[in-house]
N, C-alpha and C positions, 0 to 999 in steps of 0.2 A: 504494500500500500504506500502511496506518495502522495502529496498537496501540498502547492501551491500558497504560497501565505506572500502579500502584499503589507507589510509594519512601513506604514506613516507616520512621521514626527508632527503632533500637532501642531497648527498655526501661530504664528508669535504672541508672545501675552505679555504683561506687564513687565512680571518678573525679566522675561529675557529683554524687555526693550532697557531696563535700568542694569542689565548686569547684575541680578543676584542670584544668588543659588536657590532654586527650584525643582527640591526631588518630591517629598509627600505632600507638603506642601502646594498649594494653588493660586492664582490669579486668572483674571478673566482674559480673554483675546482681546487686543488691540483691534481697531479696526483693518490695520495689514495685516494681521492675523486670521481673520475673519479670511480674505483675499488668500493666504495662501492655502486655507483649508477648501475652497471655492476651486484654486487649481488642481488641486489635488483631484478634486471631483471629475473636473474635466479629464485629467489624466487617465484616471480609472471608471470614466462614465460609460466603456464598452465592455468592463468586467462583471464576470455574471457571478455573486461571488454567493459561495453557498453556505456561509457562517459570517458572520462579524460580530468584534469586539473591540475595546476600548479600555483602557486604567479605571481608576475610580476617580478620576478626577475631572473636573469640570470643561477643563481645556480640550480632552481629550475625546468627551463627552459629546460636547460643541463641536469640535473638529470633526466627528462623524457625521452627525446632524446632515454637514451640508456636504459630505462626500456620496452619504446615502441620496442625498435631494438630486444628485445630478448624476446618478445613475439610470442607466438605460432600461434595466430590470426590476423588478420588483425583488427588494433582500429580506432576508429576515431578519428579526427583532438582534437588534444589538445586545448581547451578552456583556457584563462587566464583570471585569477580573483586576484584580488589584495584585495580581501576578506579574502585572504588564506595568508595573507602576515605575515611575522612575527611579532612580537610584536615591535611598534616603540618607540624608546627609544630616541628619539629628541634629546638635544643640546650632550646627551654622545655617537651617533653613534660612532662608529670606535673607542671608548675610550677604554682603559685596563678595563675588566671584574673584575677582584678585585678590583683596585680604584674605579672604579663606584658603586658596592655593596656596599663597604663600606662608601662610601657617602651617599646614599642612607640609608641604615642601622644606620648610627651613633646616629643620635637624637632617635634610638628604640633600642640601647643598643645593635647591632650584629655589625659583621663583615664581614659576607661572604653572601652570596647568599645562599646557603644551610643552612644558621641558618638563616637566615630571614624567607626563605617558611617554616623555621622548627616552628619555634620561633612564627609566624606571620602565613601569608599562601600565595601563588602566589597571589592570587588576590592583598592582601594588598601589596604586593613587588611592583604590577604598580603604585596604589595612589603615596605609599611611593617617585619611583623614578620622578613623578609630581611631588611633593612637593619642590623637589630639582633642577629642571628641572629650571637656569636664561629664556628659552623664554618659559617656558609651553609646547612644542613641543611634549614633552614622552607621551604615550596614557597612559591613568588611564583606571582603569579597566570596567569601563561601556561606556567608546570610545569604547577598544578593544572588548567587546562582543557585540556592537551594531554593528560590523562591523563580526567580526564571526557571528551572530546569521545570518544576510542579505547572508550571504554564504551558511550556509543549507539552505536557503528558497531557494535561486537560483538552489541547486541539487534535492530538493523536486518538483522543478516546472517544471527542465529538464529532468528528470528520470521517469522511470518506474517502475513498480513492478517486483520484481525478479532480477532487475540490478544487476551489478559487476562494480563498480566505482573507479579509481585512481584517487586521490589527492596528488601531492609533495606539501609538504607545510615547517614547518619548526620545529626545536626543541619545543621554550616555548609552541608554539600555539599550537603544539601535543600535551605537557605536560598539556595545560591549557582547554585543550576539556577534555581530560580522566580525570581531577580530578573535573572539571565540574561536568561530568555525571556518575563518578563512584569513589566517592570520599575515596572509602576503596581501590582501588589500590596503593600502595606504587609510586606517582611520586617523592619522596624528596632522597632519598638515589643516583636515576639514572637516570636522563633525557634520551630522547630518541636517543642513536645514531647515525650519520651518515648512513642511506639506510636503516634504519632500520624498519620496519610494526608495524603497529598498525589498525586494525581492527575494524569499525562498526558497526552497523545498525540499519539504520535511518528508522522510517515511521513517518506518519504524528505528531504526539504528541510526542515522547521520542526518543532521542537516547541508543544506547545501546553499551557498550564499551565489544567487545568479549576478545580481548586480545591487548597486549601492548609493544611494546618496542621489538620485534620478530626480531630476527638476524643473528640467529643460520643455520645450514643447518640442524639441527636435531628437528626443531622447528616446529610447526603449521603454514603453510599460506594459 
C-alpha cells in the first residue's frame, strides 16, 4: 500500500510577520496570509484528495478552509490532529526568533538558527533549545518524532492505497520530515514558505520525499 500526502505550510500570520517563535502556540493570518493559503488552493484545486487534515491550531485550520474552497472536488470533513503540530518550543513561545536562537546556540559557539542547523543539525537545535528551556517545556527531538512518527501511523491506518492526502501542518515540522527522510535535500539555506507544497509518499515501511518547498505557478504539484 502507498499514498500520496501533499503537507502545506500554513499562510503567514502575525507571529511570523514580527519574527517570533510560533510552535503550540497561535496567531491569526495576516491578510498575505490569507493570499498565500488562496494559492495554495489554486495549486492543489485539480487534486482529488481523499483524506484531509490540519494541527490544532487556528492558522492551520484557516489555511485549509480556503484550500478546500478552491478545490475542484468535493473533500471530506477535515480531520485535526495535533500530531501535525509545530515544533513546541515551551517557556520561548511568542519570544523574538533571534534572541531565542541565540540562547539556544551560545554554549555551541552560533548565533543564529541557520548556523546552528548548519553548524549542528535540526535535530540537535530541539535538544539544544531543552537544555535552555527554565521549565523543560521545548520538545527535544525524540518528544517531537514520537509524536510525528504517531501521525503517519494514524494516515497509514486511515488511508488507502492510491490516496491523495492534504496535510497543513507547519514550517520546522515540514522542514524536519524532509531532512528526516531525504537528508540530501538542501532544508538549511530555505525553510518552507508560507502555502507552500511539499510532496510525499508514504506506504507501509519508508517515506518518500518527491519534492519540497513548491511555490511557484510554474512549479510541479
Amino acid at each position: 500500500m502507498s499514498f500520496t500526502v501533499y503537507f502545506v505550510r500554513h499562510g503567514q500570520t502575525m507571529f511570523n510577520y514580527f519574527q517570533r517563535m510560533q510552535g503550540w502556540s497561535d496567531s491569526p493570518l495576516t491578510p498575505r496570509g490569507i493570499q498565500d493559503a488562496k494559492k495554495a488552493g489554486q495549486h492543489l484545486k485539480a487534486v482529488k484528495f481523499a483524506g484531509v487534515y490540519h494541527s490544532d491550531t487556528t492558522r492551520t485550520q484557516r489555511t485549509c478552509e480556503q484550500i478546500i474552497a478552491a478545490n475542484q472536488y468535493s473533500t471530506p470533513k477535515p480531520q485535526t490532529s495535533m500530531n501535525f503540530r509545530e515544533q513546541g518550543y515551551g517557556y520561548f513561545e511568542g519570544g523574538d526568533s533571534g534572541q531565542t536562537w541565540l540562547i539556544a546556540g551560545a554554549r555551541h559557539k552560533t548565533t543564529t538558527y541557520q548556523e546552528l542547523i548548519s553548524k549542528y543539525s535540526i535535530e540537535e537545535s530541539r535538544d539544544f533549545l531543552k537544555e535552555v528551556d527554565p521549565f523543560q517545556l521545548a520538545e527535544n527531538d525524540q518528544e517531537f518524532w514520537q509524536r510525528l512518527n504517531a501521525g503517519f501511523n494514524i494516515l497509514r491506518k486511515n488511508q488507502t492505497d492510491g490516496d491523495q492526502v492534504l496535510v497543513v501542518s507547519h514550517g520546522t515540522t515540514i522542514r524536519s520530515i524532509v531532512h528526516h527522510f531525504a537528508p540530501e535535500i538542501d532544508i538549511i539555506s530555505q525553510g518552507p514558505i508560507n502555502g507552500s507544497v511539499t510532496k510525499l509518499v508514504i506506504d507501509n515501511d519508508q517515506v518518500k520525499v518527491l519534492y519540497y518547498n513548491h511555490y511557484l505557478d510554474n512549479q510541479e504539484y
